[in-house]
C-alpha positions in Angstrom: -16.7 -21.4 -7.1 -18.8 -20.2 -3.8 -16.2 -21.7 -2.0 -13.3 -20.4 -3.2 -15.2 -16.6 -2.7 -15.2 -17.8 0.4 -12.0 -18.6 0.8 -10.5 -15.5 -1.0 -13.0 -13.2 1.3 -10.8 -14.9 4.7 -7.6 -14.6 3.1 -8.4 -10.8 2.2 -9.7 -10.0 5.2 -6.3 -11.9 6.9 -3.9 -11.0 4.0 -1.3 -9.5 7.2 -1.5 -12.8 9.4 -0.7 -15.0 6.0 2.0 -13.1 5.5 3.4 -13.0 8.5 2.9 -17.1 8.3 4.3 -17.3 5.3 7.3 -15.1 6.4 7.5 -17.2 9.2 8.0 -21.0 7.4 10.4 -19.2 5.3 12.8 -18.3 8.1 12.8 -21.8 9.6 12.3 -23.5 6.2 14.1 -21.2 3.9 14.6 -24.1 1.5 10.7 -24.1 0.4 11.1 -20.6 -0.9 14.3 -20.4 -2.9 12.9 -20.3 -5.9 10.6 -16.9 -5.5 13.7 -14.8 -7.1 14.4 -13.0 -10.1 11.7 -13.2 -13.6 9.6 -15.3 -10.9 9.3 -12.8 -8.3 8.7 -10.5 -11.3 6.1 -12.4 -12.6 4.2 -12.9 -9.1 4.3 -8.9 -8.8 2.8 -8.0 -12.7 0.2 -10.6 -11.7 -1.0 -9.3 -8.2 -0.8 -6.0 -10.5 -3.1 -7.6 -13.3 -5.4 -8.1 -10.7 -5.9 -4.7 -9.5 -6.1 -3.5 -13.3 -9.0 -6.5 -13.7 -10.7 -4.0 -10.6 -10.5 -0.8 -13.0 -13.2 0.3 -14.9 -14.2 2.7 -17.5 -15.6 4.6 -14.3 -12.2 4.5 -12.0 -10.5 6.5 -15.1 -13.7 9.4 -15.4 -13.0 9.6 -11.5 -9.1 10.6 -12.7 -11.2 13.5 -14.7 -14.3 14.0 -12.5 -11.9 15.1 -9.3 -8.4 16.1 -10.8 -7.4 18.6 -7.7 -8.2 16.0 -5.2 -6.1 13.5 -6.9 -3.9 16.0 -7.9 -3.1 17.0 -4.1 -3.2 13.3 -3.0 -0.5 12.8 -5.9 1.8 15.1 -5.0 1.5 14.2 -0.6 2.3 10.7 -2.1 5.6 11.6 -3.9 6.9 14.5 -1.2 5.5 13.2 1.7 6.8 9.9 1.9 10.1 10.1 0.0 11.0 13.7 2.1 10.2 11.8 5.2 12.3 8.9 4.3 15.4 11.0 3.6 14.8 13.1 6.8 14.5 10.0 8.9 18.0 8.1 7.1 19.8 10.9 8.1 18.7 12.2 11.4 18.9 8.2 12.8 22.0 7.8 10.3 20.6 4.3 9.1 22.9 1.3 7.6 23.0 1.7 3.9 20.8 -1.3 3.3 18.3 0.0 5.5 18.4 3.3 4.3 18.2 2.1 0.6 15.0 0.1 1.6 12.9 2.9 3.2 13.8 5.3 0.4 12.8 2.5 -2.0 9.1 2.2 0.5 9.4 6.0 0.6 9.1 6.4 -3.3 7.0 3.9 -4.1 3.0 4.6 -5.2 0.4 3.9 -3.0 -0.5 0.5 -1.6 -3.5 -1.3 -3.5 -5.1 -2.5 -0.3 -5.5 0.9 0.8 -9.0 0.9 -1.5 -10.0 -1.6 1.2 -8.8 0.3 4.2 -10.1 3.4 2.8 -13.7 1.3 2.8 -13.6 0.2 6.3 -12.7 3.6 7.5 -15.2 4.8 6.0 -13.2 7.3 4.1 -13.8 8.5 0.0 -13.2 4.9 -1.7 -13.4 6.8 -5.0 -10.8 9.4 -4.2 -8.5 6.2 -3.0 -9.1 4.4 -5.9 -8.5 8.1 -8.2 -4.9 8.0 -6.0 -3.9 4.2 -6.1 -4.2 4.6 -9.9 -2.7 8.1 -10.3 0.0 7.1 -8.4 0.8 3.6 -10.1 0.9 5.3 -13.4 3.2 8.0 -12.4 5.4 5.6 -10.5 7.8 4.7 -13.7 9.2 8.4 -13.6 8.5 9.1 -10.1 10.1 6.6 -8.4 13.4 6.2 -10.1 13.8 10.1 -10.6 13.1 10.2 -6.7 15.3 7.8 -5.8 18.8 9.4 -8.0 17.8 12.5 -5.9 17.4 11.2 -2.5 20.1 8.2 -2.7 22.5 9.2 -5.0 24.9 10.2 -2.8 24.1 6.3 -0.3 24.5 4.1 -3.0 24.2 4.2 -7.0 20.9 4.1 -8.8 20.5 2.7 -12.2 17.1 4.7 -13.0 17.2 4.0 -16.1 16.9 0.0 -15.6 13.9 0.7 -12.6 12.2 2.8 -14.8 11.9 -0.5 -17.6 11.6 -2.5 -14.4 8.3 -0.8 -13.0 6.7 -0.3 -16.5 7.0 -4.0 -16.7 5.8 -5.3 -13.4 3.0 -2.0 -12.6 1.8 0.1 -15.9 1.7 -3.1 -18.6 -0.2 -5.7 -16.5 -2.2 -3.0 -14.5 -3.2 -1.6 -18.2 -3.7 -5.3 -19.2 -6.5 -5.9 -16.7 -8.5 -2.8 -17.3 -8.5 -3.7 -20.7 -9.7 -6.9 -19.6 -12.1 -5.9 -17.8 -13.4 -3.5 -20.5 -13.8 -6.2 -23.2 -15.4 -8.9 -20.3 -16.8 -7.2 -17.6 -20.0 -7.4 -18.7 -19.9 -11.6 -19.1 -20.9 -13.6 -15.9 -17.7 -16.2 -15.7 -15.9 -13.2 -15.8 -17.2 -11.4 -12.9 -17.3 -14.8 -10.9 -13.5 -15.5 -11.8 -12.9 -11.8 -10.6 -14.1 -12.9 -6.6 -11.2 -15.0 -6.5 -8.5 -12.8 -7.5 -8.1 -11.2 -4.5 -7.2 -14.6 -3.4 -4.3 -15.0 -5.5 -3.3 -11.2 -4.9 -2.7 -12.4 -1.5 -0.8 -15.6 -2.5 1.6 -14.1 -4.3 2.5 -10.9 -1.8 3.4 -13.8 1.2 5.0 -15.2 -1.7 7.2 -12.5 -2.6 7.8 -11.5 1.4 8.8 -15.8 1.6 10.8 -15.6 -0.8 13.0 -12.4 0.6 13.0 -13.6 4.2 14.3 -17.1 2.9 17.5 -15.4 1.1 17.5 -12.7 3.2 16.2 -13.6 7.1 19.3 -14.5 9.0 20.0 -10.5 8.5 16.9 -9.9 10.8 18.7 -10.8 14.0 21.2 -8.6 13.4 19.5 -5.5 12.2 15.8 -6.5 12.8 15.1 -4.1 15.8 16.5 -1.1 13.2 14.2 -1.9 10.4 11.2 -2.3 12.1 11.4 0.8 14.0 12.1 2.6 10.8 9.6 1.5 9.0 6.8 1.7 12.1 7.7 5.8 12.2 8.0 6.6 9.0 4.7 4.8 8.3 3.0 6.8 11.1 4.1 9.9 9.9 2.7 9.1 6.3 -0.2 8.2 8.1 -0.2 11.9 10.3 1.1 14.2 7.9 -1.1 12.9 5.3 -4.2 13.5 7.5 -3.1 17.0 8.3 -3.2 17.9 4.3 -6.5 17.3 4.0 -6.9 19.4 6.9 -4.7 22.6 5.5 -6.8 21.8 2.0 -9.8 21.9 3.6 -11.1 18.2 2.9 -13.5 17.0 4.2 -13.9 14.2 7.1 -13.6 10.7 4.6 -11.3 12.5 2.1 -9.0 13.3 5.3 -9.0 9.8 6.0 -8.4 8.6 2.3 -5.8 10.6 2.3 -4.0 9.5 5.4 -4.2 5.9 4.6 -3.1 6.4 0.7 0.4 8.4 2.0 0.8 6.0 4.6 -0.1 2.9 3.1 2.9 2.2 0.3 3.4 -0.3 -2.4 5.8 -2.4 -0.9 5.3 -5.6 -3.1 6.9 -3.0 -6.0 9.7 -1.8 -3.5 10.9 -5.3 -2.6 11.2 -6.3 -6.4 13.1 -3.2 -7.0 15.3 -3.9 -4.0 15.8 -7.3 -4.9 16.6 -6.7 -8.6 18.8 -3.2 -8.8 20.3 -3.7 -4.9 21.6 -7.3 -4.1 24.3 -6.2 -2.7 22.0 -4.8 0.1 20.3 -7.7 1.3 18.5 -5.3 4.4 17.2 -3.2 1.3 15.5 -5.9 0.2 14.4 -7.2 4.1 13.4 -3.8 4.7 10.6 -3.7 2.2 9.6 -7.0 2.7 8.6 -6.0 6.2 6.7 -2.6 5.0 4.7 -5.4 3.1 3.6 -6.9 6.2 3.2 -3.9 8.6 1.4 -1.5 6.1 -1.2 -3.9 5.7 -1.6 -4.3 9.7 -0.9 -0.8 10.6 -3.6 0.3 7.8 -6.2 -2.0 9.0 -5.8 -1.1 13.1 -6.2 3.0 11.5 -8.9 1.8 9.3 -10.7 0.2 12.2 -9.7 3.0 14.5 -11.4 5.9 12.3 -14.7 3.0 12.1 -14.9 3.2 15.7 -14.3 6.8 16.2 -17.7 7.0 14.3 -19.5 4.6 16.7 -18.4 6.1 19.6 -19.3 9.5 18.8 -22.8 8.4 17.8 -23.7 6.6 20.3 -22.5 10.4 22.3 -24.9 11.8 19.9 -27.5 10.2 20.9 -26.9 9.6 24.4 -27.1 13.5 24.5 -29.8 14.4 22.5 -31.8 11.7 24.6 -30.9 13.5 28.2 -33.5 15.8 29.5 -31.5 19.2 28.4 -31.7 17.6 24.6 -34.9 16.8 24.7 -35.9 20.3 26.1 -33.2 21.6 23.0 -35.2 19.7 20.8 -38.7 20.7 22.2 -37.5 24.3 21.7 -36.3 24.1 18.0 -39.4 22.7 17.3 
């Protein structure tokens, strides 16, 4: 068991470069990945979303009530934000359809579950991330699909009826399944062990999911790669700007500025490449377009994350470099 902790702790700490690895074998070996589609691909998503209901507990939903304006305000940066960025960028760049189907998909989406671990290596409010990761999960049924008819309508058409049954199966019912989970077992030791190791499996099945996509869908990189990845670099760094500059106009302080940042930036695009792959097939760069969000969300989030971490250290060491020169000390000699 202390081994495969171990092993989960390197693949969450890598979940980006296993991806990318796995996204790699399946564009020169697309044959090994063929079967990730369909009720499979749909099953590896509602489990890597059990997972992150096995993480909720009875105090993650008093957090929902403790801070509702904080979530509240994260909520709605998360579903305007995003989404109104999206739109603006599809039509100011006048993307492919496929493309532009994909980031609105990543656009509308709820937050990213590895944006709790960002948040924590940023040093940002871990409980305000958590608060927004599950706020927006459980709004995402309505949220997305109604987003989606409004912003797309007029690209392509949008069965919202058939996403909204298609996100309450693969987000709310497992996610609600593990916290129930964990409320009946959290307390019992195998349980708590087993729970080290999901993280482990989280990770398995997103390079699974962004295989299995880049097996069917690859050969379209060559021809629209340079497009997609642009795309989904700028609209992620505007998440990531534009969501810091809320918590500025609301007055937030430094690590809820930072949460907030990396929960508008950071996007659930595991959900966004089911949905693509399920209600667009006829737009395989929909589908490719998530599938890289997958992979540079979790990369971007981690360089920002590491970026606010060493902010921090630089400025302290500043700190004290000044207050040790001879007009600190005298400063100091004086206050006291």
């Amino acid at each position: 068991m202390k081994t495969l902790q171990k092993i989960s702790g390197i693949l969450s700490g890598q979940t980006a470069l296993f991806v990318i690895l796995a996204a790699g074998i399946a564009f020169l070996q697309p044959s090994l990945f063929f079967w990730v589609k369909g009720d499979t691909q749909t099953a590896i998503l509602g489990f890597i979303m059990l997972t992150m209901g096995m993480t909720l507990s009875t105090k993650d939903f008093q957090i929902l009530a403790k801070h509702p304006a904080d979530i509240f305000i994260g909520a709605c940066a998360q579903y305007t934000l995003m989404p109104l960025l999206a739109f603006a960028l599809v039509h100011i760049f006048n993307l492919p359809k496929g493309i532009a189907v994909g980031l609105l998909l990543v656009g509308t989406c709820p937050g990213g579950v590895s944006s709790n671990i960002m948040s924590y290596l940023a040093k940002g409010d871990v409980a305000l991330s958590v608060g927004m990761t599950t706020a927006s999960t459980l709004l995402a049924p309505v949220m997305t699909p109604l987003l989606m008819l409004w912003l797309s309508g007029e690209i392509v058409e949008v069965d919202a009826a058939g996403m909204f049954k298609s996100i309450l199966i693969v987000t709310i019912l497992p996610v609600m399944g593990g916290a129930l989970m964990n409320f009946f077992f959290g307390k019992n030791q195998s349980y708590l062990k087993a729970m080290k190791i999901m993280p482990a499996f989280s990770v398995v099945g997103l390079a699974f999911i962004v295989a299995g996509v880049t097996a069917y869908h690859g050969r379209h990189f060559l021809t629209s790669g340079m497009a997609i990845v642009c795309a989904i670099m700028l609209h992620n760094a505007l998440g990531y700007f534009t969501g810091y500059m809320v918590g500025i106009a609301v007055g937030m302080k430094k690590a809820q500025r930072r949460t907030i940042s990396i929960e508008v930036g950071c996007q659930n695009a595991g959900l966004g490449t089911n949905l693509a792959s399920t209600h667009f097939q006829a737009l395989p760069e929909a589908a490719l377009a998530t599938a890289v969000a997958c992979v540079y969300h979790s990369i971007s989030g981690t360089i920002l994350a590491n970026l606010f971490s060493m902010w921090d250290t630089v400025r302290s060491k500043r700190k004290i470099s000044t207050d040790n020169s001879p007009a600190g000390i005298e400063n100091a000699e004086l206050e006291n």
